[in-house]
Biotite code that builds the C-alpha atoms (Angstrom):
import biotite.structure as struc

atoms = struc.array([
    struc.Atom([-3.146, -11.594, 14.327], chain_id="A", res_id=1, res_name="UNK", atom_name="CA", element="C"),
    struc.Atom([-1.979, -10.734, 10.832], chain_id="A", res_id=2, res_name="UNK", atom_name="CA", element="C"),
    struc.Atom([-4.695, -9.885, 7.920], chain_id="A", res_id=3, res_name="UNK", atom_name="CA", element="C"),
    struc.Atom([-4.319, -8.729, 4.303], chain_id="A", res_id=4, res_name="UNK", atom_name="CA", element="C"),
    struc.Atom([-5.578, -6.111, 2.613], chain_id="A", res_id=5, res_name="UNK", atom_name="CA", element="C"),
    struc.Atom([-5.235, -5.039, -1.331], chain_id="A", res_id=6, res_name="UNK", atom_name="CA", element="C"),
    struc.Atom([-5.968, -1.467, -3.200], chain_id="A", res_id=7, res_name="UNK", atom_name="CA", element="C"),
    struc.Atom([-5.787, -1.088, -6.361], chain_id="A", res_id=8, res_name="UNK", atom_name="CA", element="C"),
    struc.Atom([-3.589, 2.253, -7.703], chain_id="A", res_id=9, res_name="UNK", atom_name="CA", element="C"),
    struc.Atom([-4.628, 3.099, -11.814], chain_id="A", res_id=10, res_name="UNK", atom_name="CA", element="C"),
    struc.Atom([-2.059, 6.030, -11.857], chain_id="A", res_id=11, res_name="UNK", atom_name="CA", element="C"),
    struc.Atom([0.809, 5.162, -11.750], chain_id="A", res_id=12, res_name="UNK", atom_name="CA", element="C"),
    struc.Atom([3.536, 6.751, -14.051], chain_id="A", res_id=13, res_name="UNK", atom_name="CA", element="C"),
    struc.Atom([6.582, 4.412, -13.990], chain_id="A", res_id=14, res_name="UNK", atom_name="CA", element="C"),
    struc.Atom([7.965, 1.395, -11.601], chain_id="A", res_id=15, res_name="UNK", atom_name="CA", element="C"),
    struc.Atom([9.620, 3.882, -9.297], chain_id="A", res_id=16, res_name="UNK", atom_name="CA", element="C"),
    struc.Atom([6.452, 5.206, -8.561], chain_id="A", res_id=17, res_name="UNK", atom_name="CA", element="C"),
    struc.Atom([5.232, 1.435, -7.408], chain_id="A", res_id=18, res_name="UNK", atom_name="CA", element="C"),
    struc.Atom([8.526, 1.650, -5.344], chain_id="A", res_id=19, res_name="UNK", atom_name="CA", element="C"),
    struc.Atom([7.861, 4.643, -3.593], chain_id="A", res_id=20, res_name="UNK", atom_name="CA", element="C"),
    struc.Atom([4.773, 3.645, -2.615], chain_id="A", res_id=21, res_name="UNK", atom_name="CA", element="C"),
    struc.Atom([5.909, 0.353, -1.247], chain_id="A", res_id=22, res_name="UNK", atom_name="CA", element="C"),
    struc.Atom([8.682, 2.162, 0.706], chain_id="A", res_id=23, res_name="UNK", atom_name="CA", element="C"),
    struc.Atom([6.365, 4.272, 2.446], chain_id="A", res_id=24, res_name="UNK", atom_name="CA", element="C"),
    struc.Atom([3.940, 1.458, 3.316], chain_id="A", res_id=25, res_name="UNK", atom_name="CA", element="C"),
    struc.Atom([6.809, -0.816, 4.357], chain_id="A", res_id=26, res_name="UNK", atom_name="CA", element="C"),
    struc.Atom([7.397, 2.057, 7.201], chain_id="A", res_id=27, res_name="UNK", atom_name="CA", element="C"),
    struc.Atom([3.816, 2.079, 8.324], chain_id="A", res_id=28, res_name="UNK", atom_name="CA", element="C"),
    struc.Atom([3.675, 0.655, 12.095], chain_id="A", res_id=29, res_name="UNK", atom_name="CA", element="C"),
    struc.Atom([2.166, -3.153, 11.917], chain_id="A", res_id=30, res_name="UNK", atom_name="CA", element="C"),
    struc.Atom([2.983, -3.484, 8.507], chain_id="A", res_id=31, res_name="UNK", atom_name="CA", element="C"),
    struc.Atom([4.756, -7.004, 7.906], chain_id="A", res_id=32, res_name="UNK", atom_name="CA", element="C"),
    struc.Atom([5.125, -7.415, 3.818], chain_id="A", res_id=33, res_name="UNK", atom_name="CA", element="C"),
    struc.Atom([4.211, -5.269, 1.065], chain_id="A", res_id=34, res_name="UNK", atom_name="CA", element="C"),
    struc.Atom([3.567, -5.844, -2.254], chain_id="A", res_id=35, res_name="UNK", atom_name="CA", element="C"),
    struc.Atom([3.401, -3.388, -4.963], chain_id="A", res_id=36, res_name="UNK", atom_name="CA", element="C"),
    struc.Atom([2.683, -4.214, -8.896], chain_id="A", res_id=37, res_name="UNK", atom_name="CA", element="C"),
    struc.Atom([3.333, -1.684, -11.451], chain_id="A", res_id=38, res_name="UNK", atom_name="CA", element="C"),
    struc.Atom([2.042, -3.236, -14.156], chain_id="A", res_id=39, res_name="UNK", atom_name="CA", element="C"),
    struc.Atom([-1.273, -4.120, -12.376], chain_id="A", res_id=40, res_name="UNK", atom_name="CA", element="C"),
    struc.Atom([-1.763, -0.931, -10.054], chain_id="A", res_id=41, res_name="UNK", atom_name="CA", element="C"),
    struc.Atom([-2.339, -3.982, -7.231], chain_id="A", res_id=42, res_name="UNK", atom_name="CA", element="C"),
    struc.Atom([-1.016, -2.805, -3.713], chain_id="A", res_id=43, res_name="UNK", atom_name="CA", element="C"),
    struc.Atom([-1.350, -6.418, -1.370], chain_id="A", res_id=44, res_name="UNK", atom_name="CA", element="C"),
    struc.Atom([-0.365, -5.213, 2.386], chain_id="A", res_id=45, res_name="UNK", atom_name="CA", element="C"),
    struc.Atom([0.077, -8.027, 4.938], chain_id="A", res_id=46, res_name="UNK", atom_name="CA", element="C"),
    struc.Atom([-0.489, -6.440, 8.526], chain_id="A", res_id=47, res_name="UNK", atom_name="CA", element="C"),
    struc.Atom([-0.735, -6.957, 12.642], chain_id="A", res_id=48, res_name="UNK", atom_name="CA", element="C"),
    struc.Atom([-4.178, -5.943, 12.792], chain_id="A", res_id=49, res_name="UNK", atom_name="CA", element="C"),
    struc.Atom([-3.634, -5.476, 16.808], chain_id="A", res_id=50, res_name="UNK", atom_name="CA", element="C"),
    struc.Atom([-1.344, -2.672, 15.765], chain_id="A", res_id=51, res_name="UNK", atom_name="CA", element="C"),
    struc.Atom([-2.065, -1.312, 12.117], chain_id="A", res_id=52, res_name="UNK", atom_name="CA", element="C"),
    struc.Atom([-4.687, 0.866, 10.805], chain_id="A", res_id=53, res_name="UNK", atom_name="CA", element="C"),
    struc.Atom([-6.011, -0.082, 7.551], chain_id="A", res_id=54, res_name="UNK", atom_name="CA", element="C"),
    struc.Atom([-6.987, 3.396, 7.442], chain_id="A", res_id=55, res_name="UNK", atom_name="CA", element="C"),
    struc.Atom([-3.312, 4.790, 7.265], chain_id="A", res_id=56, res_name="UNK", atom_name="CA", element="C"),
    struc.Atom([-2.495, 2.571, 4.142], chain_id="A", res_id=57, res_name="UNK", atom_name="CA", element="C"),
    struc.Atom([-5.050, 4.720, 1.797], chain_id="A", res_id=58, res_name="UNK", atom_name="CA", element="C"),
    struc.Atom([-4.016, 8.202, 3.289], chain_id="A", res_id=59, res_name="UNK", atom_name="CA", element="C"),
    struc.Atom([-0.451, 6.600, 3.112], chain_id="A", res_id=60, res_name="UNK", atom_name="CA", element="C"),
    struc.Atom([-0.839, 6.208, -0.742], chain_id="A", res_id=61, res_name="UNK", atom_name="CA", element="C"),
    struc.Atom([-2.610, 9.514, -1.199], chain_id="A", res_id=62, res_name="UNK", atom_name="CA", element="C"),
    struc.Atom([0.427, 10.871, 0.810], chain_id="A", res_id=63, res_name="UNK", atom_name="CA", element="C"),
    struc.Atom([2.815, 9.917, -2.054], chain_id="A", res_id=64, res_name="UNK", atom_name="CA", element="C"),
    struc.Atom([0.247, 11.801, -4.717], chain_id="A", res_id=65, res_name="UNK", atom_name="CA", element="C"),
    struc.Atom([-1.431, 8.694, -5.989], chain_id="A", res_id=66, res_name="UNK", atom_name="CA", element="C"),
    struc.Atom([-4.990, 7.346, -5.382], chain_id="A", res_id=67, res_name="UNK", atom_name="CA", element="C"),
    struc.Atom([-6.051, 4.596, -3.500], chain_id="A", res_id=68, res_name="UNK", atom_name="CA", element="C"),
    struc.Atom([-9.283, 2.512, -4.425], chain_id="A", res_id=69, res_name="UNK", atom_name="CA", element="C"),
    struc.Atom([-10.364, -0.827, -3.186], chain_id="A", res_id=70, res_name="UNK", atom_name="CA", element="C"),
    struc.Atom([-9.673, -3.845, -4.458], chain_id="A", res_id=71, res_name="UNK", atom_name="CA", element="C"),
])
């Protein structure tokens, strides 16, 4: 069943940063769409929740040196 969870991301430098970020979510397992907003710091993550981890998309984040907080 797909679900959709958002995070909000306050530091972010430029719109590559929103990019990388959306890259590396895009390659998390049960991940179906991503959408990342610069200009907002809004992260909107549709997933399989039979197969992703919510979890994994804030340590994702913090993976690519920014920090996660909930929306």
């Amino acid at each position: 069943m797909s679900d959709t969870t958002q995070f909000r991301v306050l530091d972010f430098d430029c719109p590559t940063c929103a990019s990388t970020v959306e890259r590396a979510l895009s390659n998390v397992d049960g991940v179906q769409h991503v959408e990342v907003h610069y200009a907002t710091g809004r992260v909107e993550i549709e997933y399989d929740d039979s197969v992703a981890d919510p979890d994994a998309f804030a340590e994702t984040i913090e993976n690519q040196g920014y920090t996660p907080q909930p929306a």
